[in-house]
C-alpha positions as CSV (number, residue, x, y, z in Angstrom):
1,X,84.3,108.7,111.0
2,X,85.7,106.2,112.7
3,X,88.5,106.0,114.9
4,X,91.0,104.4,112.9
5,X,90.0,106.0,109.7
6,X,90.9,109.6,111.4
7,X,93.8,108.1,112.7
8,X,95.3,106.9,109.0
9,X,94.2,110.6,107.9
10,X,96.8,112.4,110.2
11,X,99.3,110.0,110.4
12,X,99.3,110.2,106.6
13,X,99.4,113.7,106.2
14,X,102.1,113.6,109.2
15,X,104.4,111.1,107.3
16,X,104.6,111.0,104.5
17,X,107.0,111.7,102.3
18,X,96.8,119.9,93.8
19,X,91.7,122.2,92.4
20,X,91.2,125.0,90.5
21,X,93.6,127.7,88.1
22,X,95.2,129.6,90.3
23,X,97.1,133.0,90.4
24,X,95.0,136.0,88.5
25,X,97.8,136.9,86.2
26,X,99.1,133.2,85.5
27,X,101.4,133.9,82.6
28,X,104.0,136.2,84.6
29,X,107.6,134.5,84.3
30,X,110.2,136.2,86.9
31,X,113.1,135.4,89.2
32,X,113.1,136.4,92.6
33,X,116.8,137.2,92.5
34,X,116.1,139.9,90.1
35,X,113.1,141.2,90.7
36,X,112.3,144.1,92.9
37,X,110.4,143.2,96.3
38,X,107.7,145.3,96.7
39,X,107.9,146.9,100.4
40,X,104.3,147.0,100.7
41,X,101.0,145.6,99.2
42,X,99.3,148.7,98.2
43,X,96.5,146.7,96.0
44,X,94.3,144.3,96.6
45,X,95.9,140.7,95.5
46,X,94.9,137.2,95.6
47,X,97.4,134.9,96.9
48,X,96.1,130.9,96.1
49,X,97.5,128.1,98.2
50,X,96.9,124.6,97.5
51,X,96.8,122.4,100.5
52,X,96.5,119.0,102.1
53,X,95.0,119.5,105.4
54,X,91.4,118.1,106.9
55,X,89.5,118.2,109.8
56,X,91.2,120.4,113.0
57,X,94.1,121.0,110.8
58,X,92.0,122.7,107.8
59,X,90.0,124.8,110.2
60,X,93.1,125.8,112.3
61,X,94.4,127.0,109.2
62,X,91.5,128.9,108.3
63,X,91.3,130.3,111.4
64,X,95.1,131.7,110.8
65,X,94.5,132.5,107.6
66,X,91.4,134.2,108.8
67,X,93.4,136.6,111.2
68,X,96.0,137.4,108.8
69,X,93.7,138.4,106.6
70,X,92.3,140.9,108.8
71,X,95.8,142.5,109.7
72,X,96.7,142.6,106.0
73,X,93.3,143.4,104.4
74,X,94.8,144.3,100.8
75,X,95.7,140.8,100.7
76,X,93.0,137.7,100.3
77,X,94.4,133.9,100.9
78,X,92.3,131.6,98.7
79,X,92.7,128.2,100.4
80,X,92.5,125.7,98.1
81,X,92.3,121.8,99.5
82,X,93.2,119.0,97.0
83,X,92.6,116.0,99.3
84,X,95.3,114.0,100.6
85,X,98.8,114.0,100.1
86,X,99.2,111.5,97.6
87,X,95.9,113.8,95.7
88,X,98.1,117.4,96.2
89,X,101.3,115.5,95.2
90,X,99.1,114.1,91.7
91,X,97.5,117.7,91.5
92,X,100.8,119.5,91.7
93,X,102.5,116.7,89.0
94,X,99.3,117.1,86.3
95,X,99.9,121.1,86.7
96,X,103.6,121.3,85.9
97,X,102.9,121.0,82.7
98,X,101.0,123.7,82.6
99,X,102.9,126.8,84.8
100,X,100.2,129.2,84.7
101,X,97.6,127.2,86.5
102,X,99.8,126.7,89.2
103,X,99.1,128.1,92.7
104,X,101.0,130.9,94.5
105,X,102.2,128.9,97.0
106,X,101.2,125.1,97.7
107,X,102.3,122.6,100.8
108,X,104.9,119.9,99.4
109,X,107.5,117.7,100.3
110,X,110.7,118.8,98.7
111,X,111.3,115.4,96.6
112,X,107.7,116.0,95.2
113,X,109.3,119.3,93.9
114,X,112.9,118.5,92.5
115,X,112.1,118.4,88.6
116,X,109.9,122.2,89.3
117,X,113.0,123.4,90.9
118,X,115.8,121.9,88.3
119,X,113.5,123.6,85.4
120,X,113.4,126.9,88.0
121,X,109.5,127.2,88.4
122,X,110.3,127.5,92.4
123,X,111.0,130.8,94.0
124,X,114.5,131.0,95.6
125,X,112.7,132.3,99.6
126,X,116.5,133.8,100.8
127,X,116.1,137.0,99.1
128,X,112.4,137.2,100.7
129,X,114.0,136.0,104.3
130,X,116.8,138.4,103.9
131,X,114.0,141.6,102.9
132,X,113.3,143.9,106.5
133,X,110.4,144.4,104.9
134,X,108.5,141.1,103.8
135,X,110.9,138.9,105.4
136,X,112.8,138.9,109.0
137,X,115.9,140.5,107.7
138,X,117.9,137.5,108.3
139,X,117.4,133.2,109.0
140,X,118.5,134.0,112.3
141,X,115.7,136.6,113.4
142,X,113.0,134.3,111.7
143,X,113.2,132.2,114.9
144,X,112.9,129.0,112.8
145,X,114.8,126.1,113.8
146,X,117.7,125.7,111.3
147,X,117.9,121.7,110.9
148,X,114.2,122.4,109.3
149,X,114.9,125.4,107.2
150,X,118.0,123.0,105.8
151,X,115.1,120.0,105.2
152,X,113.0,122.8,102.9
153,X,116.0,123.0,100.8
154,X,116.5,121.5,97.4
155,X,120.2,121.2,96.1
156,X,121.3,123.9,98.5
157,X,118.5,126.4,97.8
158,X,116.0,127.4,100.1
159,X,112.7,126.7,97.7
160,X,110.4,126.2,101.2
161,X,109.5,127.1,104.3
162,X,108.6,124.7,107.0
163,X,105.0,124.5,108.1
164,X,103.1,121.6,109.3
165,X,106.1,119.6,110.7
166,X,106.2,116.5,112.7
167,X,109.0,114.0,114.4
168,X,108.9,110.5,115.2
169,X,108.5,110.1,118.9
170,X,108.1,106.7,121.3
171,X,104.4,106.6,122.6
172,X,104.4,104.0,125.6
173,X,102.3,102.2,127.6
174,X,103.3,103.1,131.6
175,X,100.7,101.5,133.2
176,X,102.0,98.3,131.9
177,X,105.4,98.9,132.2
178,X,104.9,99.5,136.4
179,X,103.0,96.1,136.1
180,X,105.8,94.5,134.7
181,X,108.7,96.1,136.2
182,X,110.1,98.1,133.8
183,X,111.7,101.2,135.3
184,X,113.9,102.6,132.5
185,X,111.9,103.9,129.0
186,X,114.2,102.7,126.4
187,X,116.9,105.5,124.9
188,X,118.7,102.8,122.6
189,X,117.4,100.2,120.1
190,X,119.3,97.5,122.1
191,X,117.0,98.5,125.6
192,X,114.0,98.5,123.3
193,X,114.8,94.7,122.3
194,X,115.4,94.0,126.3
195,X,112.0,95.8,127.1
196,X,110.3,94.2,124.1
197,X,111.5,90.4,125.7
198,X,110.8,91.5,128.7
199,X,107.1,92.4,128.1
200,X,106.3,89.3,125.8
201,X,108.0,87.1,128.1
202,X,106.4,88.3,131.4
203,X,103.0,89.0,129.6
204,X,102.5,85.1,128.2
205,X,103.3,86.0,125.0
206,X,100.4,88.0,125.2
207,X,101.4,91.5,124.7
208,X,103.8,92.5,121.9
209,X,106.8,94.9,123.1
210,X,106.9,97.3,120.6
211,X,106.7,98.0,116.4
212,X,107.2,100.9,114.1
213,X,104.4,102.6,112.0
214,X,107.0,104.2,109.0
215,X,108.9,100.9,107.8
216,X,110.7,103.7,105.5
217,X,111.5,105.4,108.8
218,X,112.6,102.8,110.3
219,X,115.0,101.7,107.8
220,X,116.7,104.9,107.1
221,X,116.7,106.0,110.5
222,X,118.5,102.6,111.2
223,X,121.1,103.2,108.4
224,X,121.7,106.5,109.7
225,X,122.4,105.3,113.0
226,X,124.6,102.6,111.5
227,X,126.7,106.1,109.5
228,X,125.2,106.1,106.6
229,X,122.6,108.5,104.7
230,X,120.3,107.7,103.0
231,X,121.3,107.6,98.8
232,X,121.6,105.8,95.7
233,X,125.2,104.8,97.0
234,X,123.1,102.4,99.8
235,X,124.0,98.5,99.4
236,X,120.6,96.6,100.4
237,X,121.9,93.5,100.7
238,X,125.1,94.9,102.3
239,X,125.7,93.9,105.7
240,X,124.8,97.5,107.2
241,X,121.8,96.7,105.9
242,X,121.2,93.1,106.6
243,X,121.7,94.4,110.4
244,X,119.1,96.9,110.3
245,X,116.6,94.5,108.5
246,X,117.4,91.6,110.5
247,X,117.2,93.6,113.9
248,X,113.4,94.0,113.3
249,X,113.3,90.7,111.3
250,X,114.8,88.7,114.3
251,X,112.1,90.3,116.9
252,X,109.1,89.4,114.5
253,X,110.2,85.9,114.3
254,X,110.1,85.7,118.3
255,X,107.1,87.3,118.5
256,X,108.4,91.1,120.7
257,X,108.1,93.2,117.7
258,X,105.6,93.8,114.7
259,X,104.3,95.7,112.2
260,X,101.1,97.6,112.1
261,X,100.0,95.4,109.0
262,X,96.7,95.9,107.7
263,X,95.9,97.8,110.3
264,X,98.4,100.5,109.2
265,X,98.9,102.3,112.3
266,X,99.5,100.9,115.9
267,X,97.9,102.9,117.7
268,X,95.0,100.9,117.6
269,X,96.8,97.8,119.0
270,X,98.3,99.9,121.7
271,X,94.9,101.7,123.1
272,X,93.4,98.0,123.3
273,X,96.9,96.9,124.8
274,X,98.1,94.3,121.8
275,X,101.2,95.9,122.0
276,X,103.0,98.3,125.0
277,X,104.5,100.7,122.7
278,X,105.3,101.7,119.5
279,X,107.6,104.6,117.6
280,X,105.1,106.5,115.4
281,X,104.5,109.9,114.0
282,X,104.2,112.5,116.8
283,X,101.4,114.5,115.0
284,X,99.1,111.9,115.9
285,X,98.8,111.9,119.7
286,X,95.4,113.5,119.9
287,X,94.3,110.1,118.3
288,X,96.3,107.8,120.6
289,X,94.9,109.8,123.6
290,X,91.5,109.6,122.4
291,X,91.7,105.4,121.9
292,X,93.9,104.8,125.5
293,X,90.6,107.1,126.9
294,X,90.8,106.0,130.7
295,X,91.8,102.5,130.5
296,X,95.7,103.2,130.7
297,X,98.1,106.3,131.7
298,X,100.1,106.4,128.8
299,X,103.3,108.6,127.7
300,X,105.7,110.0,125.2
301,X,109.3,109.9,124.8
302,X,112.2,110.3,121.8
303,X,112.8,107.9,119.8
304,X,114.9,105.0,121.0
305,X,118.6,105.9,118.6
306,X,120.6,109.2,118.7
307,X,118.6,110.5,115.6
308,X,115.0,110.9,114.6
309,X,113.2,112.0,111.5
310,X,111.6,115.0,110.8
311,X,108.2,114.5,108.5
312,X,105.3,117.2,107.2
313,X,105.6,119.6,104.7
314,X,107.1,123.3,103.7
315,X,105.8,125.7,101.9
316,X,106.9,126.5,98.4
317,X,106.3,129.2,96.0
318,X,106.0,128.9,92.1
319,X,107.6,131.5,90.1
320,X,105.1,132.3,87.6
321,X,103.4,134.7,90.0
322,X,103.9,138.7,90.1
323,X,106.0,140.3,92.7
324,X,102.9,141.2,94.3
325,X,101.8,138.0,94.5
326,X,105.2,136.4,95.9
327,X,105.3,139.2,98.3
328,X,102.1,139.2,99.6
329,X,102.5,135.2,100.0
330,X,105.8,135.6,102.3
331,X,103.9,137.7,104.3
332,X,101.6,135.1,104.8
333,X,104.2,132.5,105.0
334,X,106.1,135.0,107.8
335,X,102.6,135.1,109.9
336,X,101.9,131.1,110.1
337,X,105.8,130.3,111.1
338,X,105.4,133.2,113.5
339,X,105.6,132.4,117.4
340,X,101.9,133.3,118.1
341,X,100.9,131.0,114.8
342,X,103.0,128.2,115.6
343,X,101.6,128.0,119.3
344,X,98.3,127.9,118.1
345,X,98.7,125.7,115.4
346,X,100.7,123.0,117.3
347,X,97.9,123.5,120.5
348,X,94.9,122.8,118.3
349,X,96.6,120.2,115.8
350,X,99.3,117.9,117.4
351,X,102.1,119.0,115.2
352,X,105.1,120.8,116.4
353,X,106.3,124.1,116.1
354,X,108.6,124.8,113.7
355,X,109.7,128.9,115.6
356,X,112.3,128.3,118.8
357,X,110.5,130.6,120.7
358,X,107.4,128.9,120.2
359,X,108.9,125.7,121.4
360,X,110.1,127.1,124.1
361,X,107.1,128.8,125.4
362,X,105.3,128.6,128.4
363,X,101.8,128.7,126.4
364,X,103.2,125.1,124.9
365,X,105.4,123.6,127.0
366,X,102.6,123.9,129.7
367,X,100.2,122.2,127.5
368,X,98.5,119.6,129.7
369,X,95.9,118.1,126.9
370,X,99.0,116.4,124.9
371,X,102.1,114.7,126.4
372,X,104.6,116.0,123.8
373,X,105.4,119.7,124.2
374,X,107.2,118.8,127.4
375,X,109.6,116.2,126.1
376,X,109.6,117.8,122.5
377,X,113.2,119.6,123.4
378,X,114.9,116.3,124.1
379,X,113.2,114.8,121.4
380,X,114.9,117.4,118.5
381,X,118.0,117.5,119.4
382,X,119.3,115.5,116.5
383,X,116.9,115.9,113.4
384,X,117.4,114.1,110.5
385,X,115.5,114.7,107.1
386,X,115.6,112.3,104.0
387,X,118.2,114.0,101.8
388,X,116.5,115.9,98.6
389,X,118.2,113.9,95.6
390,X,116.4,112.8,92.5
391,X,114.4,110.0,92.6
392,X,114.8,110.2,96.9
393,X,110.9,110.1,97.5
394,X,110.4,107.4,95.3
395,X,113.3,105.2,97.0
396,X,112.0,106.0,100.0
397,X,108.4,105.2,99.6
398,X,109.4,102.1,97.6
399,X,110.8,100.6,101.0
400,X,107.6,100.3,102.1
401,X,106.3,97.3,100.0
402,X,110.0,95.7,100.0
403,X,110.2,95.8,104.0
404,X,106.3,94.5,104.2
405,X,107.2,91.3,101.6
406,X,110.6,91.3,104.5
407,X,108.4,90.6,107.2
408,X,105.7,89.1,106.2
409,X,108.4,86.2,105.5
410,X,109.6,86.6,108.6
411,X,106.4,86.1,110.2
412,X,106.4,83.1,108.9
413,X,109.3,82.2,110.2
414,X,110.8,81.6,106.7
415,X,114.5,82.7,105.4
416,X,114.8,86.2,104.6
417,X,117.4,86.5,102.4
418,X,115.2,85.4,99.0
419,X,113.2,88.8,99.9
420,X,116.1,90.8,101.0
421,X,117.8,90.1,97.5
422,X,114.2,90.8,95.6
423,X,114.0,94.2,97.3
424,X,118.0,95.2,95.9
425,X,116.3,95.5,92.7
426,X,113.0,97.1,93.3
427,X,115.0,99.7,95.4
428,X,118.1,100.4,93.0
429,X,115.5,100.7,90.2
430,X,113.4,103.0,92.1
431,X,116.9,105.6,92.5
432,X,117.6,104.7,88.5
433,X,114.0,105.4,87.2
């Protein structure tokens, strides 16, 4: 496979915003808040788990799964893959309809998942968190980082569990920026402007300063920044707006930012040194290091802004399963979020650990392959996750065609407004659908 093509496969699966029939007794309808936890599994049970993960990420997960399953050998983890995101999200959708040939548990965004959890197929995890015996006893003993527990939540409940979770970091060039002066990374979207100038001005116009791969990201991170959240209430064409659009607009018109366009990702243009740095999906370093190869040092810092998004999926669990089933599958769940899991799964995979103590470990931060796990405390300190509302994922994917038709216009140096105005209406009608 080439490089690229690996490089849209994990980036994909890191942004974003499923098979077979599943569970062996399908038809079982139950609520977790009523239901008696088992304490232990004393028979042998299947637990089914639809996922989205290929190459490293698919056998890192088997290899977990693998382990677990010889610690708890009453309990067998069928891993199911459904392709990519956009195939598990499809899947997942088809299946609804019918409950019973649902998985156990299955990876998912929560916006994929708010009609399941408004008709109560999910299952609500805080009894399982709270249970000595399945669970940790408490949120607070499970280690996991809270601002990510809150992003697995839908309407206040705690539906998921994070897993395979991801932030957007800056990936720079500092090889170039020693050749042209530039002593400061940027920490603000103002310095990253004055870097940006700086580099296509001292480079002949041949180097690009910087661009963003998530043009979703970008806007709602900007908004954000600007004080507001991202939801139906958001005026496109307001001037909050206009400022975040015409920020990137202004720097594509003068040539010191861009998009990754057909290429998708920029990673590309940065390993052959089209562009000096770019603000991308921290899950995919092991790519960018394997394009840069020896031809430049590069690095990674946070994102330029005081906040940054957090991508990847949770885990969620469907309700039609028996207690034995649920059980068993928060044990699982309990054993990837786990410090030892989460070290080995971020080592071999590029994503980040979603346990404290992980994070903090020597075993990560002292990981010299990737550049990350040293700067990945500074880079979390202000998380922010696309609010779980309906019609959220589709608003916020839809942004992704209206900021490309943006800045495509802007490319060509042409008034932006006409485009600015079309996209109000594609994006309220993607919130009204």
């Amino acid at each position: 496979m080439k490089f690229s093509k690996k490089l849209a496969v994990a980036a994909a699966a890191a942004l974003a915003l499923v098979g077979t029939a599943a569970c062996s007794n399908g038809g079982s309808k139950s609520s977790s808040s009523s239901e008696k936890i088992p304490s232990k599994i004393t028979k042998k049970t299947t637990v089914v788990f639809w996922n989205a993960m290929p190459g490293v990420q698919g056998s890192t997960l088997k290899k977990l799964t693998n382990e677990f399953e010889k610690k708890n050998p009453k309990i067998t983890v069928k891993l199911e893959n459904q392709g990519a995101y956009n195939d598990l999200q499809a899947k997942i959708n088809s299946t609804l309809q019918s409950p019973n040939n649902l998985p156990t548990i299955t990876q998912a965004y929560p916006g994929w998942l708010w009609n399941a959890a408004q008709n109560k197929m999910l299952v609500d995890m805080t009894p399982y968190i709270n249970d000595k015996n399945v669970g940790w006893g408490s949120a607070k003993v499970s280690n996991i980082r809270t601002k990510l527990l809150d992003g697995a939540k839908i309407k206040g409940t705690q539906y998921g569990i994070p897993f395979n979770k991801s932030i957007e970091t800056l990936t720079y060039n500092k090889t170039m920026f020693k050749k042209y002066g530039i002593k400061k990374v940027p920490t603000t979207m103002d310095e990253l402007k004055q870097v940006s100038e700086t580099i296509y001005k001292k480079s002949n116009h041949k180097v690009v300063g910087a661009g963003f791969d998530s043009l979703p990201s970008y806007y709602t991170l900007g908004m954000k920044n600007e004080g507001i959240n991202f939801t139906d209430k958001i005026n496109f064409t307001g001037a909050a707006s206009k400022k975040v659009i015409n920020f990137y607009a202004d720097g594509i018109k003068k040539g010191y930012f861009r998009t990754a366009g057909s290429e998708h990702y920029l990673s590309g243009p940065f390993a052959n040194e089209k562009v000096a740095m770019f603000v991308g999906t921290s899950a995919g370093e092991g790519f960018v290091k394997q394009g840069v190869g020896n031809k430049f040092t590069y690095d990674v810092a946070p994102r330029p802004g005081k906040y940054t998004l957090q991508q990847g999926t949770g885990i969620y669990m469907f309700n039609h399963a028996s207690a034995e089933q649920k059980a068993a599958a928060f044990k699982y769940i309990k054993f990837l979020t786990s410090k030892s899991s989460q070290i080995k799964w971020a080592n071999a995979t590029g994503y980040i650990p979603v346990n404290n103590a992980a994070i903090k470990s020597s075993e990560y931060k002292n990981n010299k392959d990737i550049k990350l796990p040293a700067k990945l405390e500074d880079a979390m300190k202000h998380l922010y996750s696309v609010p779980v509302a309906k019609n959220s994922n589709a608003a916020f994917q839809q942004l992704s065609s209206i900021q490309q038709n943006i800045y495509a216009a802007a490319q060509k140096g042409q008034n932006i407004n006409s485009q600015i105005n079309a996209g109000k209406q594609k994006f309220d009608a993607a919130w009204k659908q």
